[in-house]
C-alpha positions as a LaTeX table, in Angstrom:
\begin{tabular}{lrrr}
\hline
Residue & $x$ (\AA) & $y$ (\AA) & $z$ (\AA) \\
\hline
Unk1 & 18.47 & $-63.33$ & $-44.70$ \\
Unk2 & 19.90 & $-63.93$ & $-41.27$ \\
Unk3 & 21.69 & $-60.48$ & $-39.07$ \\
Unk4 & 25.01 & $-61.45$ & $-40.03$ \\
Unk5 & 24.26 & $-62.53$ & $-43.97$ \\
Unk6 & 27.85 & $-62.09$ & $-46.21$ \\
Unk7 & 25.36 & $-59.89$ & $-48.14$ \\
Unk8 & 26.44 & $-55.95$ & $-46.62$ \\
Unk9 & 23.92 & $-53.03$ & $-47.47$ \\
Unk10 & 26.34 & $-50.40$ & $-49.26$ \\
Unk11 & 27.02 & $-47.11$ & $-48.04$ \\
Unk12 & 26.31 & $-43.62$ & $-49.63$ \\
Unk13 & 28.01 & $-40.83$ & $-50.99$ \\
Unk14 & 31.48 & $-43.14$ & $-50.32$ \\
Unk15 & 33.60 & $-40.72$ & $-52.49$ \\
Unk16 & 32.77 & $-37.50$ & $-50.74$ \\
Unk17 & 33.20 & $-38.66$ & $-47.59$ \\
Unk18 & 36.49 & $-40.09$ & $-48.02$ \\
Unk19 & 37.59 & $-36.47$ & $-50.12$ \\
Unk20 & 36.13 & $-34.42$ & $-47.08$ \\
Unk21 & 37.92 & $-37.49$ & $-43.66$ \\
Unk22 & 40.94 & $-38.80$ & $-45.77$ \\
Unk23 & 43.95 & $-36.30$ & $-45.07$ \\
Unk24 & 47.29 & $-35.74$ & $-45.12$ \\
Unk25 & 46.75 & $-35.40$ & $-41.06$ \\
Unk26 & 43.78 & $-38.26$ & $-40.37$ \\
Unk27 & 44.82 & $-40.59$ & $-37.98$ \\
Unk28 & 41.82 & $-41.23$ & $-36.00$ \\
Unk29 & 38.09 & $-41.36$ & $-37.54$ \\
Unk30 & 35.19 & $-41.65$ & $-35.56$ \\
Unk31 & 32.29 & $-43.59$ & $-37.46$ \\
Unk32 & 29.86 & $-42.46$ & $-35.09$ \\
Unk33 & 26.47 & $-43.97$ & $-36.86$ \\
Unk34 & 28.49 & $-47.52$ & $-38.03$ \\
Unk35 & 25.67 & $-49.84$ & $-39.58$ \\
Unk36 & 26.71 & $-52.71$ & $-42.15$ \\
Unk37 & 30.19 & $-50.69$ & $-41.56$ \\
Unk38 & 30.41 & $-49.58$ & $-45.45$ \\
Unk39 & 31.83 & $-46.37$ & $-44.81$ \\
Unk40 & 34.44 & $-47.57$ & $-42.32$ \\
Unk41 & 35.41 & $-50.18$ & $-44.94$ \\
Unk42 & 36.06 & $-47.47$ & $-47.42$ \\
Unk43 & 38.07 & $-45.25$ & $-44.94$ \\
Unk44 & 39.86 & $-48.66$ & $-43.73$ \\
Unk45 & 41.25 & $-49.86$ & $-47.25$ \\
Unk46 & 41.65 & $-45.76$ & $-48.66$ \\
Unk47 & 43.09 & $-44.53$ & $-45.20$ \\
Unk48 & 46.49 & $-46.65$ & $-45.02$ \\
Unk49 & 47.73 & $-48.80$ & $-42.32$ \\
Unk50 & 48.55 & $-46.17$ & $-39.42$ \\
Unk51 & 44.72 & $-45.53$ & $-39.89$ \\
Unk52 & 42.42 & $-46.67$ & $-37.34$ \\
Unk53 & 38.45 & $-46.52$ & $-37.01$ \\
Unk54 & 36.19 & $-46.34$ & $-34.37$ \\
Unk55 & 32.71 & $-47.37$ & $-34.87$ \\
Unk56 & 29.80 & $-46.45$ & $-32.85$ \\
Unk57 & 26.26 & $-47.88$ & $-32.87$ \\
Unk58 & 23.40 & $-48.22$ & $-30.60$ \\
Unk59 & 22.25 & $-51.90$ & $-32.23$ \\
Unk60 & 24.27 & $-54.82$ & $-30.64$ \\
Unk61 & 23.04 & $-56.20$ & $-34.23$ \\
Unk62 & 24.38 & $-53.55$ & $-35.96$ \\
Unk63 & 27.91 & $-53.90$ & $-34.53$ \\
Unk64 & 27.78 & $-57.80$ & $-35.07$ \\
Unk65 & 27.31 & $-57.20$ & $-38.82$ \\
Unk66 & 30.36 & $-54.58$ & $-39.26$ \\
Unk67 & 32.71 & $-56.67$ & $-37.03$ \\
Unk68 & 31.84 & $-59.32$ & $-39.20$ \\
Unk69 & 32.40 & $-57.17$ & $-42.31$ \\
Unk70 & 35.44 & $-55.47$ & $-40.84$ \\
Unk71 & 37.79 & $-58.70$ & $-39.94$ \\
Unk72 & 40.50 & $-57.99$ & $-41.83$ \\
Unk73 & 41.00 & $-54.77$ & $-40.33$ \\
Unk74 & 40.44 & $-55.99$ & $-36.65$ \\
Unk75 & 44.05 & $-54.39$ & $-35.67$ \\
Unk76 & 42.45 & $-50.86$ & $-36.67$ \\
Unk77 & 39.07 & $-50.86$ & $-36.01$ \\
Unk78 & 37.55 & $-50.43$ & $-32.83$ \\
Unk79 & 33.53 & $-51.33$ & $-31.93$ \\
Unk80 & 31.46 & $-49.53$ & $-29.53$ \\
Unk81 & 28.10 & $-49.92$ & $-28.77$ \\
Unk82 & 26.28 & $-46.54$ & $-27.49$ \\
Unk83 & 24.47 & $-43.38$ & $-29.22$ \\
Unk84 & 25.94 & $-40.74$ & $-30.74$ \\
Unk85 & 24.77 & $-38.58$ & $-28.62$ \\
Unk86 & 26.78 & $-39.95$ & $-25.70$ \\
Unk87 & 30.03 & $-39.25$ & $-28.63$ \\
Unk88 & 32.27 & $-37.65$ & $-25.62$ \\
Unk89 & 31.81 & $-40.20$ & $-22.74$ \\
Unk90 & 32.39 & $-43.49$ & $-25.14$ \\
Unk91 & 35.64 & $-42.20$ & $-26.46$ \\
Unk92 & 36.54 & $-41.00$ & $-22.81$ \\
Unk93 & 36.15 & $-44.81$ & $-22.01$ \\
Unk94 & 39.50 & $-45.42$ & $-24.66$ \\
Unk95 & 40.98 & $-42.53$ & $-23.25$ \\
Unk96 & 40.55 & $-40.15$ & $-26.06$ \\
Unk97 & 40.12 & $-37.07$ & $-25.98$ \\
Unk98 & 40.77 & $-35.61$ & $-29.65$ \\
Unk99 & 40.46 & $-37.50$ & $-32.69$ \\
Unk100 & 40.92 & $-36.16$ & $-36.53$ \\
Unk101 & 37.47 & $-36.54$ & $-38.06$ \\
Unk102 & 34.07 & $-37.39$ & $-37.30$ \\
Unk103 & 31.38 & $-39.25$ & $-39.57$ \\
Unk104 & 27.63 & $-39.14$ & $-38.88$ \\
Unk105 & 25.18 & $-41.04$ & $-41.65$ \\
Unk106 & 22.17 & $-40.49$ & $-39.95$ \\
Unk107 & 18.45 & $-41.99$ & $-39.67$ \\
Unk108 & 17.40 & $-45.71$ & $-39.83$ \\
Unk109 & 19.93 & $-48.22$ & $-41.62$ \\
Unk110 & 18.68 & $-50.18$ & $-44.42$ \\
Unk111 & 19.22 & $-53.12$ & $-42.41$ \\
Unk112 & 16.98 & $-52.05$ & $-39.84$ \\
Unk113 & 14.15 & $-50.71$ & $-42.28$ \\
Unk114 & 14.38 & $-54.90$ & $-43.72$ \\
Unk115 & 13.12 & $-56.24$ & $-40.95$ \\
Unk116 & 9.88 & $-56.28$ & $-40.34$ \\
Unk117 & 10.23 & $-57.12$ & $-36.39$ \\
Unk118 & 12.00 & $-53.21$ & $-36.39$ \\
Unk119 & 8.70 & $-51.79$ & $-36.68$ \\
Unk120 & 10.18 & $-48.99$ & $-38.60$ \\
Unk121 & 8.49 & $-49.46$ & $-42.64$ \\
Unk122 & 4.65 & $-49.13$ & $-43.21$ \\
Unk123 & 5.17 & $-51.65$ & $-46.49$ \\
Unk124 & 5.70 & $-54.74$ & $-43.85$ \\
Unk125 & 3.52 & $-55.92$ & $-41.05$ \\
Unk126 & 5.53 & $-56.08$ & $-37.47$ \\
Unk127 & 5.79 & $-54.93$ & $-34.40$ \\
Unk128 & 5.18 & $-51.13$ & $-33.68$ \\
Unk129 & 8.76 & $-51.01$ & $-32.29$ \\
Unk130 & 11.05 & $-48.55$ & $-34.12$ \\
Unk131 & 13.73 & $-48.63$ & $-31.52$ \\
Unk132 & 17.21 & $-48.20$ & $-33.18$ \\
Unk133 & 18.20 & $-49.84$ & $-29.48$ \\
Unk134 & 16.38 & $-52.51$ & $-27.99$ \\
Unk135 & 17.39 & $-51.11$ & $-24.71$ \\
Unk136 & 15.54 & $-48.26$ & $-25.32$ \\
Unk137 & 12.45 & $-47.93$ & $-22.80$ \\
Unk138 & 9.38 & $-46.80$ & $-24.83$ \\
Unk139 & 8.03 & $-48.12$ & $-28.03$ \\
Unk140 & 6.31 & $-46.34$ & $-30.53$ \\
Unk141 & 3.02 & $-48.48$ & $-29.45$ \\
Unk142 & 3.77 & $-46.97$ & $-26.17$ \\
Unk143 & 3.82 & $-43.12$ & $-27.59$ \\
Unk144 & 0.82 & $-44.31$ & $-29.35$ \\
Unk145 & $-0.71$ & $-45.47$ & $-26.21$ \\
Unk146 & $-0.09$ & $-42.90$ & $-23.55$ \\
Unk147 & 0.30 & $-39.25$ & $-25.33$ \\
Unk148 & $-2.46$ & $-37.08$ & $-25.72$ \\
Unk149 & $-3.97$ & $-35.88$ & $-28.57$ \\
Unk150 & $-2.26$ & $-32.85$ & $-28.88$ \\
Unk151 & 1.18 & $-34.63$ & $-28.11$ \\
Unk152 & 0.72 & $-37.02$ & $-30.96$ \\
Unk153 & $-0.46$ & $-34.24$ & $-33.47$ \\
Unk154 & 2.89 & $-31.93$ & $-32.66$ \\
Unk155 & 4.72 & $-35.15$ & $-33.43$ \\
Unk156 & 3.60 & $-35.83$ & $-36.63$ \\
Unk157 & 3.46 & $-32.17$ & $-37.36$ \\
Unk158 & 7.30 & $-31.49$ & $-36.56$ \\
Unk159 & 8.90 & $-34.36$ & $-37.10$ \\
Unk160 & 6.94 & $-35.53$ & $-40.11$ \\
Unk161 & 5.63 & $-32.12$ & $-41.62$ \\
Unk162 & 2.46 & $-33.48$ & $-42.10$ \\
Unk163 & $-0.82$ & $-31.45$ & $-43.02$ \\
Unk164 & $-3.04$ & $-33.96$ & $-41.39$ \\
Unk165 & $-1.63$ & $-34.28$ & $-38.23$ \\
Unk166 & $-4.77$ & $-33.52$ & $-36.59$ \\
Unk167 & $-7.42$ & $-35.70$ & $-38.16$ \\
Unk168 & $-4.28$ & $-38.80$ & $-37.99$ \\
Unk169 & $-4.01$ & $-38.07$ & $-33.99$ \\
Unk170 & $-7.68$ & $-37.33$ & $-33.12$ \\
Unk171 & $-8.23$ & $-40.68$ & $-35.17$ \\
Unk172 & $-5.39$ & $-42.23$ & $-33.47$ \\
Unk173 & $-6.83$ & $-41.96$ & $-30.40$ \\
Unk174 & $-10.43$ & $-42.59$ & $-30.77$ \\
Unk175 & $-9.06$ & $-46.53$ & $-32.30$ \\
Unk176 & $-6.83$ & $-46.84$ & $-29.19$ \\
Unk177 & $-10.31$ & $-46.29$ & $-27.11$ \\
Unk178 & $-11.32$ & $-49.45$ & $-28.97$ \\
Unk179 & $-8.33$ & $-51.80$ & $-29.51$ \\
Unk180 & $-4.32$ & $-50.83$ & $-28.86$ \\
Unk181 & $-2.26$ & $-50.16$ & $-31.77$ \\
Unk182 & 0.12 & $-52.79$ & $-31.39$ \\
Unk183 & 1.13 & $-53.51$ & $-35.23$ \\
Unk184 & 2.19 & $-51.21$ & $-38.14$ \\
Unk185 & $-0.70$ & $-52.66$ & $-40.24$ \\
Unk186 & $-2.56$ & $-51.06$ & $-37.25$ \\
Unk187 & $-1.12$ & $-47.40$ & $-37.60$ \\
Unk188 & $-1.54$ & $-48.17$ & $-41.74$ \\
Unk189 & $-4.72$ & $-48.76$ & $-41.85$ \\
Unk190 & $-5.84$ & $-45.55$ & $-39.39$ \\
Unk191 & $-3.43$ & $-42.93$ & $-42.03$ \\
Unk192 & $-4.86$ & $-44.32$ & $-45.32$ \\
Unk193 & $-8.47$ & $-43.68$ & $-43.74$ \\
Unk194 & $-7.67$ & $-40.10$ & $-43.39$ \\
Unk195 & $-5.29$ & $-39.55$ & $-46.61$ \\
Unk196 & $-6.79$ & $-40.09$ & $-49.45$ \\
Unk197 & $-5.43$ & $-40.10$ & $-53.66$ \\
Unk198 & $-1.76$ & $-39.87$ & $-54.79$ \\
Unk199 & $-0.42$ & $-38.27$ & $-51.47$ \\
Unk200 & $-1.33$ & $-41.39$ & $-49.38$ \\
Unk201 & 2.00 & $-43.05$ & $-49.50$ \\
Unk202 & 4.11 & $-39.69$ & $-48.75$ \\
Unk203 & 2.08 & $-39.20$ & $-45.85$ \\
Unk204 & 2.83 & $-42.98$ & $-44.51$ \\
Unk205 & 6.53 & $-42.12$ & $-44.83$ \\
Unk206 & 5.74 & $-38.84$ & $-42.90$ \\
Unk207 & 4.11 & $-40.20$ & $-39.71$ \\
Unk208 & 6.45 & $-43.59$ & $-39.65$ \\
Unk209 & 9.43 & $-41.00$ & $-39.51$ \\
Unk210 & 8.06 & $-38.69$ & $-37.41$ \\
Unk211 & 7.28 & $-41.18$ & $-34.99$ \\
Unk212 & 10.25 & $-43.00$ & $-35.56$ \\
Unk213 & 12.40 & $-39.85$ & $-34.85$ \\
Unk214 & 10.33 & $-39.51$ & $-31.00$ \\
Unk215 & 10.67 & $-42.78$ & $-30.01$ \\
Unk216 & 14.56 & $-42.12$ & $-30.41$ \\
Unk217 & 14.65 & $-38.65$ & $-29.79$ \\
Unk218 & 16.61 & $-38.35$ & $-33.09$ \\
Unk219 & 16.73 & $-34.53$ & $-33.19$ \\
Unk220 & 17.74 & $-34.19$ & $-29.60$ \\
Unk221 & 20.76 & $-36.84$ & $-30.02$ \\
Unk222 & 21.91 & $-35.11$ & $-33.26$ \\
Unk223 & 22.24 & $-31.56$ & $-31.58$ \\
Unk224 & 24.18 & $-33.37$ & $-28.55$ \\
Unk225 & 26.39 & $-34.91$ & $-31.45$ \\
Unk226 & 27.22 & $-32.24$ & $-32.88$ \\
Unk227 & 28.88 & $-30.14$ & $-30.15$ \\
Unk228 & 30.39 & $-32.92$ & $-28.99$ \\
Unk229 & 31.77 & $-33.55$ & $-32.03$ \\
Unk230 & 33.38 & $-30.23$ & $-32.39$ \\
Unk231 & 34.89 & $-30.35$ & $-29.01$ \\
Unk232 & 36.64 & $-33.38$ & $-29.80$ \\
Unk233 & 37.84 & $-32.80$ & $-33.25$ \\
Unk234 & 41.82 & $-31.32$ & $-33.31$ \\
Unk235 & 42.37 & $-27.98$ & $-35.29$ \\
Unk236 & 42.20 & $-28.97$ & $-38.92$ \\
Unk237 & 40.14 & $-31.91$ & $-38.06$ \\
Unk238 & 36.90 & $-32.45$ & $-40.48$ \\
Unk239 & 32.85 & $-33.11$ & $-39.61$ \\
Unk240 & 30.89 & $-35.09$ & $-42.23$ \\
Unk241 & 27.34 & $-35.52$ & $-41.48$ \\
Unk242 & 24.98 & $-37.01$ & $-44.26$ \\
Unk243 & 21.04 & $-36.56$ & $-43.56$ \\
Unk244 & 18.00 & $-37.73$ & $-45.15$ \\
Unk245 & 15.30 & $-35.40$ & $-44.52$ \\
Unk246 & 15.24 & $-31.68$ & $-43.94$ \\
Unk247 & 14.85 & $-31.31$ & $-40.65$ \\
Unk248 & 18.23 & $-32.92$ & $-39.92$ \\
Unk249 & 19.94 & $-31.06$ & $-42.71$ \\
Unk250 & 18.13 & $-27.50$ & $-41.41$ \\
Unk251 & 19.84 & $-28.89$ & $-37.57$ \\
Unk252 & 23.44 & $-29.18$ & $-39.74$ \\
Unk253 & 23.06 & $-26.37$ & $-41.45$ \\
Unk254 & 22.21 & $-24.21$ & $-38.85$ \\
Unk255 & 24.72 & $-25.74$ & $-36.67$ \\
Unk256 & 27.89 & $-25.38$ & $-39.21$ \\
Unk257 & 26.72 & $-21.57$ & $-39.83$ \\
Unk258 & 26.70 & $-20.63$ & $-36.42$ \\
Unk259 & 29.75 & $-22.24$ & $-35.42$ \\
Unk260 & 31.39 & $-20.77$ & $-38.67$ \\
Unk261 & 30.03 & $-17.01$ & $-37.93$ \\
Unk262 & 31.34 & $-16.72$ & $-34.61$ \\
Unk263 & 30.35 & $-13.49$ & $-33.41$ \\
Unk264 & 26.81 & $-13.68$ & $-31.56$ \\
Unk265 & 26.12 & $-9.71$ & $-30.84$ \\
Unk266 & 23.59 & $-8.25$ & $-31.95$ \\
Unk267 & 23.67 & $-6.37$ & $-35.65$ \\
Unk268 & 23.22 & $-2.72$ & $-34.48$ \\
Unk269 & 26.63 & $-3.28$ & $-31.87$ \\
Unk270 & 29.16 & $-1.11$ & $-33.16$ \\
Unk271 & 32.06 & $-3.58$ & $-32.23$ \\
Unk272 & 31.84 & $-7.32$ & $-31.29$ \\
Unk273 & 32.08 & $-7.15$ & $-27.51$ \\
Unk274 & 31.01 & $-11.32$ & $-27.21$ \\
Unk275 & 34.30 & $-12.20$ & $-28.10$ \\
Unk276 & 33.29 & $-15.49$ & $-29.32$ \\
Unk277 & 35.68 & $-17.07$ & $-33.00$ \\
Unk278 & 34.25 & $-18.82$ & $-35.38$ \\
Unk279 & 35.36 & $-22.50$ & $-34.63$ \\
Unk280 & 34.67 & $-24.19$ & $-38.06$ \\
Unk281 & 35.27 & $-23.45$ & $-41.76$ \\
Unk282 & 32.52 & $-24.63$ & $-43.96$ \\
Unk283 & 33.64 & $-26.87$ & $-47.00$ \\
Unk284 & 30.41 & $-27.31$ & $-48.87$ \\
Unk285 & 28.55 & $-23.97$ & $-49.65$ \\
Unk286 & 25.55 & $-26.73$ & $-50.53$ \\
Unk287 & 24.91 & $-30.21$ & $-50.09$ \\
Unk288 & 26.69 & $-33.19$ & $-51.83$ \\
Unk289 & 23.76 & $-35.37$ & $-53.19$ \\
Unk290 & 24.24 & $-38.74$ & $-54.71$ \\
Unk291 & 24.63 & $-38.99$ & $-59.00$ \\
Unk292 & 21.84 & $-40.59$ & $-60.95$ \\
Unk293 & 24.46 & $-43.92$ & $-61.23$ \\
Unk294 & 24.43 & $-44.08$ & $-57.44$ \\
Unk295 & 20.15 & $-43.48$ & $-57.22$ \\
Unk296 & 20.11 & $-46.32$ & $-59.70$ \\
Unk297 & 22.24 & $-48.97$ & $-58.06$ \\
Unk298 & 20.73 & $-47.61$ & $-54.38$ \\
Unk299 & 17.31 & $-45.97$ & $-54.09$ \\
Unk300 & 17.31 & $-45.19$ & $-51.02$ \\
Unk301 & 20.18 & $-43.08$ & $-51.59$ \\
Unk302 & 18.31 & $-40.42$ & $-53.27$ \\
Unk303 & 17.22 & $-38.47$ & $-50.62$ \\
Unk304 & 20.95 & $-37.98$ & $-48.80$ \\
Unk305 & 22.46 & $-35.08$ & $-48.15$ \\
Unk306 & 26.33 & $-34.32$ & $-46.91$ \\
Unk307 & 27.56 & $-31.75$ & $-45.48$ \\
Unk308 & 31.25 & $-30.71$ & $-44.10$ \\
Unk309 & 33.30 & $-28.70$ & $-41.95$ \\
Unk310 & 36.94 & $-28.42$ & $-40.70$ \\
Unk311 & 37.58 & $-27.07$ & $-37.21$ \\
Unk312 & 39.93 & $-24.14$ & $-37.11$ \\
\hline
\end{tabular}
């Protein structure tokens, strides 16, 4: 299957996220993680003519595949190519400066995970790339390459919560001594030494993300996302953000409790002397997650999460 196949990867948890963007008021949507474009398809053909969408993506593939996918609604949909994290300056280049809702479907796209010259899945031999942008300077054979031992075991241990970190970094670097690590049959092979029994596989998925998420400094970009994303929403506009794994939910769910608190003084203050309001209104007191029908038509939905806010 070529990059711009008719064939379109669908997108998850459609029907919350068009209950939570769709409004009365929405105007303006920001898809700011676009893909195969699924979502802004659904917002496109729900939202009405005087909708429009803007879609954001870091892949120059990516964008390709969801102009192809979005022709019909060329009038109303707008394509930019940058990272979310970068939300305010890309929309500054349109000359906006508020728009009505934001969208965030975070982590690697399925496209992406498909090909094997990505980098990103253990299950297919490529490249050690994992770069969700080409243009991105250092691959994960690089981090592999350069960090020290201690670097590459707080990686794995943060981003992927593995309990091997250590022996998988100390192992890591006494191969690269040898031979680089230039393939992810390379990285494979070292992890399945060290894990042994039913938890092998889990503990793949654990170091591919967690390297995955340093080589794009996922965690970093979503916590610039998010403030920008409340600066540039209008009063009543809404925030949708669906993760995959906990340590982006814990970043949303932190974020979208702080913002909604307000108040930052300390508990023993008599009176609140910060002066700070809370700026959003939560809208789901838990996570959306997917229905079995949607798991069974899309596996890799199972592990989403959305959450949602409205700025007050």
């Amino acid at each position: 299957m070529n990059d711009l196949s008719p064939k379109f990867h669908a997108p998850v948890l459609v029907a919350p996220v068009l209950q939570f963007l769709l409004t009365s008021e929405s105007r303006t949507i920001v898809d700011a993680t676009l893909g195969d474009g699924g979502h802004s398809e659904a917002l496109l053909e729900k939202g009405g003519a005087e909708l429009r969408v803007i879609g954001i993506d870091a892949d120059s593939k990516a964008l390709a595949v969801a102009q192809t996918r979005l022709a019909q609604f060329a009038e109303r949909f707008q394509p930019l190519q940058g990272n979310f994290r970068s939300l305010t300056s890309l929309l500054g280049s349109l000359g906006m400066t508020s728009v009505d809702g934001v969208l965030a479907d975070l982590g690697v796209s399925s496209r992406q995970i498909d090909q094997p010259e990505r980098g990103f899945s253990y299950l297919q031999d490529g490249p050690l790339d994992m770069r969700m942008n080409p243009n991105l300077p250092h691959t994960a054979a690089d981090l592999l390459a350069t960090l020290e031992q201690n670097e590459l075991k707080k990686i794995f241990r943060d981003y992927g919560e593995e309990k091997l970190a250590a022996p998988i970094a100390r192992a890591i670097v006494r191969q690269r001594s040898q031979r680089a690590l230039l393939r992810t049959g390379d990285l494979r092979q070292i992890v399945e030494k060290i894990v042994h029994g039913p938890h092998r596989v889990k503990s793949l998925a654990r170091i591919f993300q967690a390297l995955r998420i340093a080589v794009n400094e996922e965690l970093e970009a979503l916590n610039e996302f998010l403030a920008q994303a409340l600066a540039l929403l209008r009063p009543g506009g809404r925030l949708a953000v669906i993760s995959y794994h906990s340590l982006e939910d814990r970043l949303v769910k932190q974020f979208f409790k702080a913002q909604a608190k307000g108040c930052t003084c300390p508990p023993e203050f008599p009176m609140c002397v910060c002066g700070r309001q809370p700026q959003l209104s939560i809208l789901t007191a838990k996570p959306l997650m997917p229905g079995p029908e949607e798991i069974a038509a899309n596996s890799r939905a199972r592990s989403a999460r959305l959450r949602a806010a409205q700025k007050r």
